[in-house]
SEFIZA-3560 file (N, C-alpha, C; in Angstrom, 3 decimals):
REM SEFIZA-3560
<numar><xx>33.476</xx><yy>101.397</yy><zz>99.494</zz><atom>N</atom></numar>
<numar><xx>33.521</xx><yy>102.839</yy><zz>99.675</zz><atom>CA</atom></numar>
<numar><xx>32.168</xx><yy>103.379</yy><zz>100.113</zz><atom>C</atom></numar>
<numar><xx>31.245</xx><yy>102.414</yy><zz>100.433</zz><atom>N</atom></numar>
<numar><xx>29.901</xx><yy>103.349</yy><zz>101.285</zz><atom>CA</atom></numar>
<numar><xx>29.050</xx><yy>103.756</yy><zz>100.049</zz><atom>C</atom></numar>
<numar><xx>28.938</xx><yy>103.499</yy><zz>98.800</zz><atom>N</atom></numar>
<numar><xx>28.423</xx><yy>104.141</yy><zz>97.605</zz><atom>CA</atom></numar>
<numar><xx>28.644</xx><yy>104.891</yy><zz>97.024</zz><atom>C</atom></numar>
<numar><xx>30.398</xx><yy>105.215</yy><zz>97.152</zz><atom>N</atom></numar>
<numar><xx>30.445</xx><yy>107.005</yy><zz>96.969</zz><atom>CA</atom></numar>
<numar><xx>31.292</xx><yy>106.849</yy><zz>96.128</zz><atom>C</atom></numar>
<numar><xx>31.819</xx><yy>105.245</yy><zz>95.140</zz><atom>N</atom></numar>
<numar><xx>32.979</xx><yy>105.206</yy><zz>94.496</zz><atom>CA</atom></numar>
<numar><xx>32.587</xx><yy>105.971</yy><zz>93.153</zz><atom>C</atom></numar>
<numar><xx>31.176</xx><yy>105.717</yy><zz>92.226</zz><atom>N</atom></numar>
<numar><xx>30.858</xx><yy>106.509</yy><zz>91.475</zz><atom>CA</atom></numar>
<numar><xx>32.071</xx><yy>108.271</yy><zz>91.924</zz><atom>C</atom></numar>
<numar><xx>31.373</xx><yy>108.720</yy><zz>92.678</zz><atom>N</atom></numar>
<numar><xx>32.213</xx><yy>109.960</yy><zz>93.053</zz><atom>CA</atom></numar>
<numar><xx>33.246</xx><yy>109.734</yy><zz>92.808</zz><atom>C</atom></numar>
<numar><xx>34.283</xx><yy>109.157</yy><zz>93.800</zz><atom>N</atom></numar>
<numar><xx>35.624</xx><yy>108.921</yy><zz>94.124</zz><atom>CA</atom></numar>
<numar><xx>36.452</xx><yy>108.845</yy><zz>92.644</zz><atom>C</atom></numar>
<numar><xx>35.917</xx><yy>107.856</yy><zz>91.763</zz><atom>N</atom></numar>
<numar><xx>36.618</xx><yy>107.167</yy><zz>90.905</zz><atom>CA</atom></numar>
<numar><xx>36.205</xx><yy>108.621</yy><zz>89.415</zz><atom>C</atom></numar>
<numar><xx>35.030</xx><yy>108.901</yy><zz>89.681</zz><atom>N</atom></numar>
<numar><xx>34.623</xx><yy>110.113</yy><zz>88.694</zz><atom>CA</atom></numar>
<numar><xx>35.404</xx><yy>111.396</yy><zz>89.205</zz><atom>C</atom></numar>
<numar><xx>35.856</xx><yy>111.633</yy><zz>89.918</zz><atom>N</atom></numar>
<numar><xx>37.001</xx><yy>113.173</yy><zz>90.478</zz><atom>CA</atom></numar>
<numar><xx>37.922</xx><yy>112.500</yy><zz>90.532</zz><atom>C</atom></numar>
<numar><xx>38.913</xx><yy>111.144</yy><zz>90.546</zz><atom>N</atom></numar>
<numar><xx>39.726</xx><yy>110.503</yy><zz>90.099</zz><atom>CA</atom></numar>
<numar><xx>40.311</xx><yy>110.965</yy><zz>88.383</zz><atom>C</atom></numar>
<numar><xx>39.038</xx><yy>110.679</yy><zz>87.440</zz><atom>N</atom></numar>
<numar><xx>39.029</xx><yy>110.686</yy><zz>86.433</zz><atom>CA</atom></numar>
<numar><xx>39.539</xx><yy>112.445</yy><zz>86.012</zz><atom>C</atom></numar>
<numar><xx>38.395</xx><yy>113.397</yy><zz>86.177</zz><atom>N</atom></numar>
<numar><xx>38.360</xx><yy>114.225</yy><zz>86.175</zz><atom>CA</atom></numar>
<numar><xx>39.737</xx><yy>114.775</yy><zz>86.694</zz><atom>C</atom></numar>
<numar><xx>40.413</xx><yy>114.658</yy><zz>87.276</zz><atom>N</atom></numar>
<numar><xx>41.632</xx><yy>115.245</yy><zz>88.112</zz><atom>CA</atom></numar>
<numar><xx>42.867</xx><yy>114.668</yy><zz>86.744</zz><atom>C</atom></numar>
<numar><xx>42.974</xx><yy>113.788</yy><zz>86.350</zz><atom>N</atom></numar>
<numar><xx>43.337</xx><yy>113.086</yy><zz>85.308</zz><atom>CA</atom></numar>
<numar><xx>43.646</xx><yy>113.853</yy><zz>83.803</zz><atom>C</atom></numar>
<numar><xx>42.245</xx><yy>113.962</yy><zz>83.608</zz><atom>N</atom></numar>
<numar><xx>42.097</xx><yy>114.449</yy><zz>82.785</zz><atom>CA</atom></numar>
<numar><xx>42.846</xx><yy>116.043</yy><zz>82.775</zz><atom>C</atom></numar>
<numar><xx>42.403</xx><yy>116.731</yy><zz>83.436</zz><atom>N</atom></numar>
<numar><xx>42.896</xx><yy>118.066</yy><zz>83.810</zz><atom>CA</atom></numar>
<numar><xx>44.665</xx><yy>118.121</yy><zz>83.433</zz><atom>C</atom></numar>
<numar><xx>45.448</xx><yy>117.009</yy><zz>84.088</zz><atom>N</atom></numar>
<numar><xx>46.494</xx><yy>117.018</yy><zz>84.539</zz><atom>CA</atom></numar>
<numar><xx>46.762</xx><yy>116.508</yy><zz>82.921</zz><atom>C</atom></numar>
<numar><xx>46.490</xx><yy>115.859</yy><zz>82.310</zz><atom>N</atom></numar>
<numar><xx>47.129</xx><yy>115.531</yy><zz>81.097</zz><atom>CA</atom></numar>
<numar><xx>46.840</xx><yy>117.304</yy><zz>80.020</zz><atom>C</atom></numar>
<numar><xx>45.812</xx><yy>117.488</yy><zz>80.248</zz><atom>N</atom></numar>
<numar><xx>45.274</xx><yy>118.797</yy><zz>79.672</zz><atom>CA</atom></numar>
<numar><xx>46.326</xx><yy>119.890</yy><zz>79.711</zz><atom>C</atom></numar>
<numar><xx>47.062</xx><yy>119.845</yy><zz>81.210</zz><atom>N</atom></numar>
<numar><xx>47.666</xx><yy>120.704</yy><zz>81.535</zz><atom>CA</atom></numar>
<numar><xx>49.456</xx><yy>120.278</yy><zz>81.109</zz><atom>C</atom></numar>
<numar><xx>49.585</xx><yy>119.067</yy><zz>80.779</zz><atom>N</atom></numar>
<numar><xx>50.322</xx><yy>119.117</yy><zz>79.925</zz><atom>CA</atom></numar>
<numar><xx>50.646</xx><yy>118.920</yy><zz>78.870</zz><atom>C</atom></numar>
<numar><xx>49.664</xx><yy>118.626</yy><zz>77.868</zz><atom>N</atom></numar>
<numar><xx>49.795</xx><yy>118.514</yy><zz>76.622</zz><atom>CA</atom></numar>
<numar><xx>49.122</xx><yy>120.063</yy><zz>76.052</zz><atom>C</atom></numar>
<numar><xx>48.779</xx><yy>120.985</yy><zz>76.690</zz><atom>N</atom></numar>
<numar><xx>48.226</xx><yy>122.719</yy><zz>75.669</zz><atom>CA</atom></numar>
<numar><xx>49.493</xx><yy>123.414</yy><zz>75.887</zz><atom>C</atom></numar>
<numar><xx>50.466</xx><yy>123.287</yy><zz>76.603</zz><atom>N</atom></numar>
<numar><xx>51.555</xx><yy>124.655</yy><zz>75.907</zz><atom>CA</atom></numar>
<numar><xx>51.973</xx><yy>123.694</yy><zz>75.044</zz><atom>C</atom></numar>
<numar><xx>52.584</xx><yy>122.434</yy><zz>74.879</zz><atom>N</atom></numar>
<numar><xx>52.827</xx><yy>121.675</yy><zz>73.867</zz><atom>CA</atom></numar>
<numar><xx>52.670</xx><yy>121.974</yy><zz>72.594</zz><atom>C</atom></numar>
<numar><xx>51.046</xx><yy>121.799</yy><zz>72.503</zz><atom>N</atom></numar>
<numar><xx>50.127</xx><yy>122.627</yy><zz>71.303</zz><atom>CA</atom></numar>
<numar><xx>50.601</xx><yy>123.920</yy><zz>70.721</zz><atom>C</atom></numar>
<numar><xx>49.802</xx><yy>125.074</yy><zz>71.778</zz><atom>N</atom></numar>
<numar><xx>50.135</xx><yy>126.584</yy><zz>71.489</zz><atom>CA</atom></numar>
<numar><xx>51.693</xx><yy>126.821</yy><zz>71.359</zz><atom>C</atom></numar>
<numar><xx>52.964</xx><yy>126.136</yy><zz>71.873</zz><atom>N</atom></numar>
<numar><xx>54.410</xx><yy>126.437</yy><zz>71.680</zz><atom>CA</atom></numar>
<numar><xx>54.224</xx><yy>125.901</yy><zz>69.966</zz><atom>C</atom></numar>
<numar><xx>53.426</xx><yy>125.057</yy><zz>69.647</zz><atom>N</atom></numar>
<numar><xx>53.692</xx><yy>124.399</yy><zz>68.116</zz><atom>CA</atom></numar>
<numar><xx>52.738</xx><yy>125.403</yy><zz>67.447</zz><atom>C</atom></numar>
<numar><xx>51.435</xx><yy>126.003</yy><zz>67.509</zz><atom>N</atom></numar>
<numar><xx>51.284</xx><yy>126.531</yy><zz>67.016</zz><atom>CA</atom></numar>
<numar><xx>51.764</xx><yy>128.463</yy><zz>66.811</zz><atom>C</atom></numar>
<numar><xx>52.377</xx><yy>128.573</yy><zz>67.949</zz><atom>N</atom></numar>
<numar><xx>53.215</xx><yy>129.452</yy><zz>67.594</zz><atom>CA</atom></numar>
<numar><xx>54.498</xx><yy>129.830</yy><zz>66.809</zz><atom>C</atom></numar>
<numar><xx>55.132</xx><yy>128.680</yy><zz>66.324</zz><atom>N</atom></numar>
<numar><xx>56.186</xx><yy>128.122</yy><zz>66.454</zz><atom>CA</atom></numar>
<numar><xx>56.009</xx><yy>128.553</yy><zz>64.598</zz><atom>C</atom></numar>
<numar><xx>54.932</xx><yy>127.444</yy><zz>63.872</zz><atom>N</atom></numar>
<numar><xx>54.256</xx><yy>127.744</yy><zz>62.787</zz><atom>CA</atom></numar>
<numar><xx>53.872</xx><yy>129.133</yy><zz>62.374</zz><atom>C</atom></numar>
<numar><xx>52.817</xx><yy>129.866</yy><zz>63.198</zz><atom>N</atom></numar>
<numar><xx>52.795</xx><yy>131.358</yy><zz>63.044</zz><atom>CA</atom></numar>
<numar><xx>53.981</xx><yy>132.454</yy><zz>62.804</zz><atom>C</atom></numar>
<numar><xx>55.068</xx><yy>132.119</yy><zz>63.466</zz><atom>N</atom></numar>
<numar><xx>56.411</xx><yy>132.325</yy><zz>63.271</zz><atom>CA</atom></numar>
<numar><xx>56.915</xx><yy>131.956</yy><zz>61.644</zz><atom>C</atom></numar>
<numar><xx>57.314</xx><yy>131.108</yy><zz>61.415</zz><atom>N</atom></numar>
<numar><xx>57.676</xx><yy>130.844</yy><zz>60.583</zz><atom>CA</atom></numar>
<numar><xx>57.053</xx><yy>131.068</yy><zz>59.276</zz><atom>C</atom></numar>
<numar><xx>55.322</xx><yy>131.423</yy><zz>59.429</zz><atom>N</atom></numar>
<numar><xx>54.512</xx><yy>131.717</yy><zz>58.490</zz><atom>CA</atom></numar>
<numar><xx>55.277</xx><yy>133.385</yy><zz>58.068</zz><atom>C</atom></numar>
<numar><xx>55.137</xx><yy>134.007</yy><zz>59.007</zz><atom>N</atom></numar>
<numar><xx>55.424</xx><yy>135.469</yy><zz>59.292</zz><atom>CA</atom></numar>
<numar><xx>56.655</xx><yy>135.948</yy><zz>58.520</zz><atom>C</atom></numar>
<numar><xx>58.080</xx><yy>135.240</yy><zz>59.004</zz><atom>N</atom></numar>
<numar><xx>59.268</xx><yy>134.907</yy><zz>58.051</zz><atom>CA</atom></numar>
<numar><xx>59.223</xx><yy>135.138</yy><zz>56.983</zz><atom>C</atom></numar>
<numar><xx>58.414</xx><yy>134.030</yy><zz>56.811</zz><atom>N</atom></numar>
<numar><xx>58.509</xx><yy>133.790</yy><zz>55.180</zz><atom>CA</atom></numar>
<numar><xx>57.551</xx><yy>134.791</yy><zz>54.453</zz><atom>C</atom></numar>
<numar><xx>56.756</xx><yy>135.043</yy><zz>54.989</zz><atom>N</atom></numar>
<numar><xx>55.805</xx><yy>136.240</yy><zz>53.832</zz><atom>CA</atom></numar>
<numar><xx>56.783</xx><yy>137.728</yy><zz>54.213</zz><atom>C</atom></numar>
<numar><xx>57.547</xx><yy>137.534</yy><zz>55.161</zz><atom>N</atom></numar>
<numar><xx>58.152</xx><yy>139.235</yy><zz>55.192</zz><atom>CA</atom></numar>
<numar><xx>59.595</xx><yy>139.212</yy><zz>54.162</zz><atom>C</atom></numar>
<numar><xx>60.216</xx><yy>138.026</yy><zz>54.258</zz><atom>N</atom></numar>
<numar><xx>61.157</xx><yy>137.409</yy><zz>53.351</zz><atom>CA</atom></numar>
<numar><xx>61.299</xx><yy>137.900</yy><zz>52.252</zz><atom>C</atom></numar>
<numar><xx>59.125</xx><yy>137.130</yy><zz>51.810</zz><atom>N</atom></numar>
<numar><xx>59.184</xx><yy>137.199</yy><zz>50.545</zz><atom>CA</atom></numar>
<numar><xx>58.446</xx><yy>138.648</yy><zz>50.352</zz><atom>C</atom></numar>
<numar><xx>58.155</xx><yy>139.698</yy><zz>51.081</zz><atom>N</atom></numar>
<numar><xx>57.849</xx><yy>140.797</yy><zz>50.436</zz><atom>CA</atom></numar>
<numar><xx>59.187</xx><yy>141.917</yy><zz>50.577</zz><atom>C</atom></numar>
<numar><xx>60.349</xx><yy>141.719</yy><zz>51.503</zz><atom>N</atom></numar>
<numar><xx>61.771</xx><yy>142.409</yy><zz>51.187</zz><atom>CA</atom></numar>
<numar><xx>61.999</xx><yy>141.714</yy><zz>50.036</zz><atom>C</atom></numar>
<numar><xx>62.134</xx><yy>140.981</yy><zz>49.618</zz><atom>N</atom></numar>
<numar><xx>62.714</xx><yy>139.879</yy><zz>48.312</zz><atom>CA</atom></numar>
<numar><xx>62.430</xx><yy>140.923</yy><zz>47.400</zz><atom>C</atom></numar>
<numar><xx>60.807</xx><yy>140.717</yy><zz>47.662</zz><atom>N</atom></numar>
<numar><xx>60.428</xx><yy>141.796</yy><zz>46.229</zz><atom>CA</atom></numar>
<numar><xx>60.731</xx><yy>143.223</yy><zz>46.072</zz><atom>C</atom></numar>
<numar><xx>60.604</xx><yy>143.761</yy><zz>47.061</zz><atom>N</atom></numar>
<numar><xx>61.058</xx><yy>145.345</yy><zz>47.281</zz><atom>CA</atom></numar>
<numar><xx>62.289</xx><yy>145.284</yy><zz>47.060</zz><atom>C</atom></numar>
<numar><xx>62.581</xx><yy>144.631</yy><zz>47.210</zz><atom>N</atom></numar>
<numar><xx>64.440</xx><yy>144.593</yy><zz>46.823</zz><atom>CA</atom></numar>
<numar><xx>64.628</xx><yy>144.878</yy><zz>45.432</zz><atom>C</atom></numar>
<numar><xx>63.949</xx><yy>143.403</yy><zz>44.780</zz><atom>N</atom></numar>
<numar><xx>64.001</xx><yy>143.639</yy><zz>43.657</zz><atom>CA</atom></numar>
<numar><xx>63.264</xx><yy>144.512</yy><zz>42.609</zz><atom>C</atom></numar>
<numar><xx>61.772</xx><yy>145.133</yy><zz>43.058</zz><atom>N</atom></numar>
<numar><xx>61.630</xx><yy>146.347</yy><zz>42.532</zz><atom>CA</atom></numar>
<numar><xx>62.764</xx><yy>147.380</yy><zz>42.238</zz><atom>C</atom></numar>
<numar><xx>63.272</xx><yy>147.636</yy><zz>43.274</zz><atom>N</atom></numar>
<numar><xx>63.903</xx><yy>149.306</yy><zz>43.417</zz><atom>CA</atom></numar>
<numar><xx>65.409</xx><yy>148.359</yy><zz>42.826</zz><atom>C</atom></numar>
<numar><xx>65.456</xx><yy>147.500</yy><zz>42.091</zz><atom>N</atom></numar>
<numar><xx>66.814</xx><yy>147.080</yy><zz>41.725</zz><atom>CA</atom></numar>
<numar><xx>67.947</xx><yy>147.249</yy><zz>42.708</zz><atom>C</atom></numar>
<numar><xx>67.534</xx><yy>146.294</yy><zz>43.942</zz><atom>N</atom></numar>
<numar><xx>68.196</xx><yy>145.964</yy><zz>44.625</zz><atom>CA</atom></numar>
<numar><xx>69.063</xx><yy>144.742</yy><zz>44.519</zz><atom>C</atom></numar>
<numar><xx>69.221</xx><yy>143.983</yy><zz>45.348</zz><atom>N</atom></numar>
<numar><xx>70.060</xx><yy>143.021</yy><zz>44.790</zz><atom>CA</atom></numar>
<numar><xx>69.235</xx><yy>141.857</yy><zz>44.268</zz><atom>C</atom></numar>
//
């Protein structure tokens, strides 16, 4: 390659990298949203639960 494989094979890499990047972060953020969700649920759950049962609901 004329000396230029350093380059070639390093923006090889780099291009790589990117492309796995780009599909493994909504992966991530869909899971950590996913969690945030379900965190949310459950603490609103459990504060109707209680208001419920304050005001002698069911």
């Amino acid at each position: 390659m004329g000396g230029d494989a350093a380059f070639v094979w390093g923006s090889y890499g780099v291009f790589a990298l990117f492309i796995v990047w780009n599909l493994l972060q909504p992966m991530r953020e869909r899971r950590r949203l996913l969690r945030l969700l379900k965190a949310r649920r459950v603490r609103d759950e459990a504060r109707n639960s209680s208001i419920n049962t304050a005001y002698g609901g069911e």
